[in-house]
C-alpha positions in Angstrom: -3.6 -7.7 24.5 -1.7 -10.9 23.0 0.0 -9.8 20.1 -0.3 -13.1 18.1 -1.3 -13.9 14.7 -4.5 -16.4 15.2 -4.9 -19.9 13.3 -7.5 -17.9 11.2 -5.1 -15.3 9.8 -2.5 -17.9 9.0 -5.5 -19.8 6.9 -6.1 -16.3 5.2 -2.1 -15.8 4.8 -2.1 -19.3 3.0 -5.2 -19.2 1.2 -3.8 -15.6 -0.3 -0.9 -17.2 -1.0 -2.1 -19.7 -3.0 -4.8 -18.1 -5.1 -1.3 -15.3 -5.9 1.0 -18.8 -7.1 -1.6 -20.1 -9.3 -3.0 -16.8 -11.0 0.1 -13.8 -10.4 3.4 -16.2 -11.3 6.0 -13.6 -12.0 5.4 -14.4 -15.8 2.2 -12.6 -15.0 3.4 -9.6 -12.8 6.0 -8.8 -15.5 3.0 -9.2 -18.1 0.9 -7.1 -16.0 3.7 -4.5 -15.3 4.1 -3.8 -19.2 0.2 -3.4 -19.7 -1.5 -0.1 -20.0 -3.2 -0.5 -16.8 -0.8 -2.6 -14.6 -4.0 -4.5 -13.8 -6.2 -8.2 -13.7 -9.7 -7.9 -14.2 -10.0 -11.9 -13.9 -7.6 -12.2 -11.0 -9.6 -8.7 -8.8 -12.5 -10.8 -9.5 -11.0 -13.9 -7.7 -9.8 -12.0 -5.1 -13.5 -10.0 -4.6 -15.0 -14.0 -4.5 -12.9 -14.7 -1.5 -14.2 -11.8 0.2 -10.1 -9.6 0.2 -11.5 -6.6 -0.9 -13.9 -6.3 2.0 -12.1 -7.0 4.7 -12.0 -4.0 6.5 -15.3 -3.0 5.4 -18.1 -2.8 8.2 -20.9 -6.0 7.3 -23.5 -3.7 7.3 -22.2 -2.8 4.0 -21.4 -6.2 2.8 -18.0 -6.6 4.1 -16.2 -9.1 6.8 -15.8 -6.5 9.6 -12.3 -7.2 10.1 -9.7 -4.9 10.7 -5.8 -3.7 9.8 -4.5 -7.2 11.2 -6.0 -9.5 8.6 -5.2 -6.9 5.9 -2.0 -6.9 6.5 -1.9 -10.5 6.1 -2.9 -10.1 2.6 -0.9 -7.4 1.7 2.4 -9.0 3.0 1.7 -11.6 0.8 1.0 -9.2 -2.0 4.0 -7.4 -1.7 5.9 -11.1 -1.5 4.8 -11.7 -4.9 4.7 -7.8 -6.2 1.2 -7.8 -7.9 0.3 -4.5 -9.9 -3.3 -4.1 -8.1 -5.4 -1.3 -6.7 -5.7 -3.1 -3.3 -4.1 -1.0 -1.4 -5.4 2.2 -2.5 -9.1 0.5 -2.4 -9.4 -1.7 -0.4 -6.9 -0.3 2.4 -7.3 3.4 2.0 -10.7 4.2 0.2 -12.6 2.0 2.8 -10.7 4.0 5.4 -10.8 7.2 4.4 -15.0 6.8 4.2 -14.7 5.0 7.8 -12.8 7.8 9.4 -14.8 10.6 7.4 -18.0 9.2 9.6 -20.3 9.7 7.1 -23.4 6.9 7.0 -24.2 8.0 3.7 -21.0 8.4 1.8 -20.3 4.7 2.8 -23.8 3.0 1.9 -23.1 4.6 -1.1 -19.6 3.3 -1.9 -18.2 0.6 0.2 -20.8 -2.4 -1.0 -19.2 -2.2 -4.6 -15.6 -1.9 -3.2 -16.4 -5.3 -1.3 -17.9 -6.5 -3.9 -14.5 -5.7 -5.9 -17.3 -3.8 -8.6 -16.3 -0.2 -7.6 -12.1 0.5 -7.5 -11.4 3.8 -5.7 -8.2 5.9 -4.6 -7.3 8.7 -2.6 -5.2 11.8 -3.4 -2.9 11.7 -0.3 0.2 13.9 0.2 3.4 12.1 -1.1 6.9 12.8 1.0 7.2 16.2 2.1 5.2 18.0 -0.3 2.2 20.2 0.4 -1.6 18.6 0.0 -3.1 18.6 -3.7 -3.5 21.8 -4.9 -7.4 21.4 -5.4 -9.7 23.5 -4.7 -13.8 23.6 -4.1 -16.0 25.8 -5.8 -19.7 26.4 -5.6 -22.0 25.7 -8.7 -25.6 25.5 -8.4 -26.4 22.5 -5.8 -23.7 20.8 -5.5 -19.9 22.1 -5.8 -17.0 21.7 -8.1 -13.5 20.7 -8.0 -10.7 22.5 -10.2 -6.9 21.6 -9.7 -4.6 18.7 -9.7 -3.5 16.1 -7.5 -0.6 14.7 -8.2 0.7 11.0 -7.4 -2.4 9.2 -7.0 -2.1 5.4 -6.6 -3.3 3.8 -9.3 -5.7 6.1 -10.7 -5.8 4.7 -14.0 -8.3 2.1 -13.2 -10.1 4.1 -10.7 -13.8 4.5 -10.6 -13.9 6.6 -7.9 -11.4 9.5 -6.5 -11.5 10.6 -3.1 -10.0 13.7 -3.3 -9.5 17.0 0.0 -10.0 20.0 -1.7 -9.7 23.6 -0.2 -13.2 24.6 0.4 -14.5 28.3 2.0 -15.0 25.6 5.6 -11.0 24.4 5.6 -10.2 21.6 3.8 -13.2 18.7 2.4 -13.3 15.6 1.4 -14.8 15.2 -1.4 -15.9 12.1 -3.6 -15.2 12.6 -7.8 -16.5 9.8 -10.4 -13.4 9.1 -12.8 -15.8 9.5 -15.6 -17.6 12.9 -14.7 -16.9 15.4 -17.0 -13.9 18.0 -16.3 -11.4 14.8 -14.6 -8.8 13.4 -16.9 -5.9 11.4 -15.6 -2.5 10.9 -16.7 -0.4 8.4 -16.2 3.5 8.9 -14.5 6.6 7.4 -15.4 7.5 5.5 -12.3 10.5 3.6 -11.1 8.4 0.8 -10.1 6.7 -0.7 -12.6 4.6 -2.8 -9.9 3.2 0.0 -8.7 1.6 3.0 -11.0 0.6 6.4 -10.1 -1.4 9.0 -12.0 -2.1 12.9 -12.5 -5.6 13.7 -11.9 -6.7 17.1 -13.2 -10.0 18.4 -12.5 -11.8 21.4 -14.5 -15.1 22.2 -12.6 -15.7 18.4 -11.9 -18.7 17.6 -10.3 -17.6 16.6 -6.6 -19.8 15.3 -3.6 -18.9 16.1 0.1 -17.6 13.5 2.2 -17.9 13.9 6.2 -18.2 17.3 7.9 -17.2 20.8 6.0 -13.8 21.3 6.8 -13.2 18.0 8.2 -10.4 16.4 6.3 -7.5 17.0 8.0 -7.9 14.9 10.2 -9.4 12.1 8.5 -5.8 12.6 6.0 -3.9 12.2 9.0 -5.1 8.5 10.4 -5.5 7.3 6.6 -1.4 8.6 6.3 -0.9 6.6 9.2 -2.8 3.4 8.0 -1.0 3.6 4.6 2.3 3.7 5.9 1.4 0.3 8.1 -0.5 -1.1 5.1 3.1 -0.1 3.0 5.1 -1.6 6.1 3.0 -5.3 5.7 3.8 -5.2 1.7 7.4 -4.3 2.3 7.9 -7.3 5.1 6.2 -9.7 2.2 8.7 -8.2 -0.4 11.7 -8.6 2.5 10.9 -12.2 3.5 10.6 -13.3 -0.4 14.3 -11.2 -0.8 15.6 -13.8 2.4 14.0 -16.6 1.3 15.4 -16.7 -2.7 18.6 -15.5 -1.5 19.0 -18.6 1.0 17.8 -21.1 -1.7 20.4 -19.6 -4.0 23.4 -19.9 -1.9 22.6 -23.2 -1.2 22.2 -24.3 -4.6 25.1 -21.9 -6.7 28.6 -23.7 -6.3 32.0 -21.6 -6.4 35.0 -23.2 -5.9 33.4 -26.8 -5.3 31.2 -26.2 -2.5 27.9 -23.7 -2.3 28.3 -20.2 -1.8 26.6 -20.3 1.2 29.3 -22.6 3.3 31.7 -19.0 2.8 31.6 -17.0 6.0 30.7 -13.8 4.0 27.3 -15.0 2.4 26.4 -17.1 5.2 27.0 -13.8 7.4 24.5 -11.9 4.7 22.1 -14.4 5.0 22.2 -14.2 8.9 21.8 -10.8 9.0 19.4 -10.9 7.0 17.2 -13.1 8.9 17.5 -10.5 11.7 16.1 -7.6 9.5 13.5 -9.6 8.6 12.3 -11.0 11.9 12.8 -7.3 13.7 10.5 -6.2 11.4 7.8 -9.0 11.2 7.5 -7.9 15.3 7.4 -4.5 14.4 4.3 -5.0 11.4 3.0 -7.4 13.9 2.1 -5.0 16.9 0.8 -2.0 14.1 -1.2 -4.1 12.3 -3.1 -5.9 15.3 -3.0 -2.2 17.1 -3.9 0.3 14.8 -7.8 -0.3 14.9 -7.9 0.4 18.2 -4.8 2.8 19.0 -5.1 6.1 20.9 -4.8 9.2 18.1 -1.7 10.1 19.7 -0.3 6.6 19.6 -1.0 5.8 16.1 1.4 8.0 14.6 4.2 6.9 16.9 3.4 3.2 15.6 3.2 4.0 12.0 6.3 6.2 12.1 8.6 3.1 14.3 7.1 0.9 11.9 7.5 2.4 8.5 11.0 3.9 9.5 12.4 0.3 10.2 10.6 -2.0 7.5 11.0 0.2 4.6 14.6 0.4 5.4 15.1 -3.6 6.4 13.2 -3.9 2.8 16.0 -1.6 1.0 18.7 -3.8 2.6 17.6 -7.3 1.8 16.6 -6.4 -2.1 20.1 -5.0 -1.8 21.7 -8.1 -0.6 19.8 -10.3 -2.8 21.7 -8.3 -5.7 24.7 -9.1 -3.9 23.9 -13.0 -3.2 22.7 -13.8 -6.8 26.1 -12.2 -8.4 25.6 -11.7 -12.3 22.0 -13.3 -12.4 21.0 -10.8 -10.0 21.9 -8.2 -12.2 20.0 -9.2 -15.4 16.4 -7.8 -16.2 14.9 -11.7 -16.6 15.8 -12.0 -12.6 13.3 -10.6 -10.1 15.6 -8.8 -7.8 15.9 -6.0 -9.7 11.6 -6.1 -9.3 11.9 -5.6 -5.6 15.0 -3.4 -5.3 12.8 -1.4 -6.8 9.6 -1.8 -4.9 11.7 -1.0 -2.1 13.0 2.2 -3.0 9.9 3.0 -4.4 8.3 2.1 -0.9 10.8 4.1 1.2 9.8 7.4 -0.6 6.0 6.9 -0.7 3.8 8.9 1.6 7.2 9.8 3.9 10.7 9.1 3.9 12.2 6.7 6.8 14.3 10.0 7.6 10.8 12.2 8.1 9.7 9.4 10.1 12.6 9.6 12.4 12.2 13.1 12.5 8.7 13.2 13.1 9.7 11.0 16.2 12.3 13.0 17.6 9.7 15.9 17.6 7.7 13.3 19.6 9.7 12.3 22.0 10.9 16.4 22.1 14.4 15.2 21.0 
């Protein structure tokens, strides 16, 4: 398998890129950020028009039929630029969460308005090293409620629809929760990255509709963990390369001493290494993206583990560095480096720490 990003992608990649610099400017993200929903009606609908929210969705149901490769393109170019949006947990994890659950009817029902960019949806996924949401499934009449919260949901504020495993008397179901039914409220968190918001959903005998097989969502929570830690991996390589990229235009342009800042061996070497973190790790989203569609279930952890492990740490380093690079401006709240330091620390502790990952690949390798 050639391990290349095609003509086609790059087209996507560009044409992404920009639709973002004409409509999400960082005036916009930091208007966005300070909003009550962290979120562009006007600019989802753009997006839907070119067809981003359906990528991955089957045509079928009115998507493109692509795959984890050409949404990575987008997302590394939403990461570069840091837009507040529910892409990720709709477009990336809703539409794969109802593909792995394997039910015809759950997806008929759902992913033609997520292509169309007319339904948003989320999933309540386990965060770090915490236990799954502490819902549960009860029966009422024909069809069942859910009672319980689930905690850290991305972007849940402007959800329509919550996908949500719940303990049921099979093992653990996946079940599908309209944000408006009665007995679901949401509550927003206080998050160190603004860019990114996350919400408490609570659920009082909410009407609920089973997704997949009884009992089946284990399984299904495992390959969408995996996905979302590649999907997280593509943003953070955006979020790196714009960190490399402003730091290198800066040194060449901020003079000390009578000469740029980037002629002094100790910059230069920041910038250098830099480039390294930044290249290691486009390989790295490279292979997961353009292999996770396809991957063995054994393999796919392995790759979303190497991957997330690496990026999420080169990601740290360079909005790090770019503190460093910038001096004093770097420092001050009008400068964007303090946006994606923080989308980087914030991305190192989603889902799983770089340290679980590692761990969870020593138990692999039986280190």
């Amino acid at each position: 398998m050639e391990l290349a990003v095609t003509e086609e992608q790059r087209e996507l990649g560009a044409t992404v890129r920009r639709l973002l610099a004409d409509h999400a400017p960082e005036t916009a993200v930091r208007r966005l950020m300070d909003g009550p929903d962290g979120h562009d009606p006007a600019l989802w609908s753009r997006m839907a028009a070119l067809g981003l929210q359906g990528l991955a969705v089957p045509e079928e149901y009115g998507g493109a039929g692509c795959g984890m490769a050409e949404l990575g393109v987008v997302l590394e170019e939403l990461g570069r630029c840091l837009l507040p949006s529910p892409f990720l947990p709709s477009a990336v994890l809703a539409v794969s969460t109802l593909l792995a659950a394997d039910d015809v009817g759950a997806c008929a029902t759902y992913l033609p308005g997520i292509a169309e960019g007319t339904l948003i949806a989320t999933v309540a996924l386990p965060m770090g090293d915490s236990a799954p949401a502490g819902v549960r499934a009860e029966p009422a009449g024909a069809a069942p409620v859910l009672t319980g919260t689930a905690d850290l949901v991305l972007e849940a504020q402007v959800a329509d629809l919550l996908l949500i495993p719940a303990a049921s008397p099979s093992g653990t179901t996946l079940y599908a929760v309209e944000a408006t039914a009665p007995g679901v409220t949401v509550t927003a968190l206080p998050t160190l990255d603004q860019t990114r918001r996350l919400g408490r959903v609570t659920l009082a005998s909410a009407p609920a509709v089973p997704v997949g097989a009884e009992g089946g969502a284990p399984p299904v929570v495992a390959r969408v963990l995996d996905l979302a830690e590649i999907a997280l991996s593509a943003e953070a390589l955006g979020g790196a390369q714009f960190c490399l990229d402003s730091s290198v235009a800066y040194a060449k342009v901020r003079h000390q001493f009578g000469r740029p800042i980037g002629a002094f061996q100790a910059v230069k070497h920041k910038c250098a290494d830099l480039l390294t973190l930044v290249e290691t790790a486009r390989s790295a989203v490279t292979h997961a993206t353009q292999t996770a569609d396809t991957a063995a279930p054994d393999a796919l952890p392995v790759t979303a583990s190497l991957t997330k492990s690496y990026t999420a740490d080169a990601y740290f380093t360079a909005a790090a560095e770019t503190l460093q690079i910038h001096g004093g401006l770097g420092f001050t709240w009008e400068h964007h480096a303090h946006l994606h330091f923080k989308r980087a620390k914030s991305t190192q502790l989603l889902f799983a720490t770089p340290s679980s990952h590692r761990t969870r690949l020593a138990a692999h390798l039986s280190l």
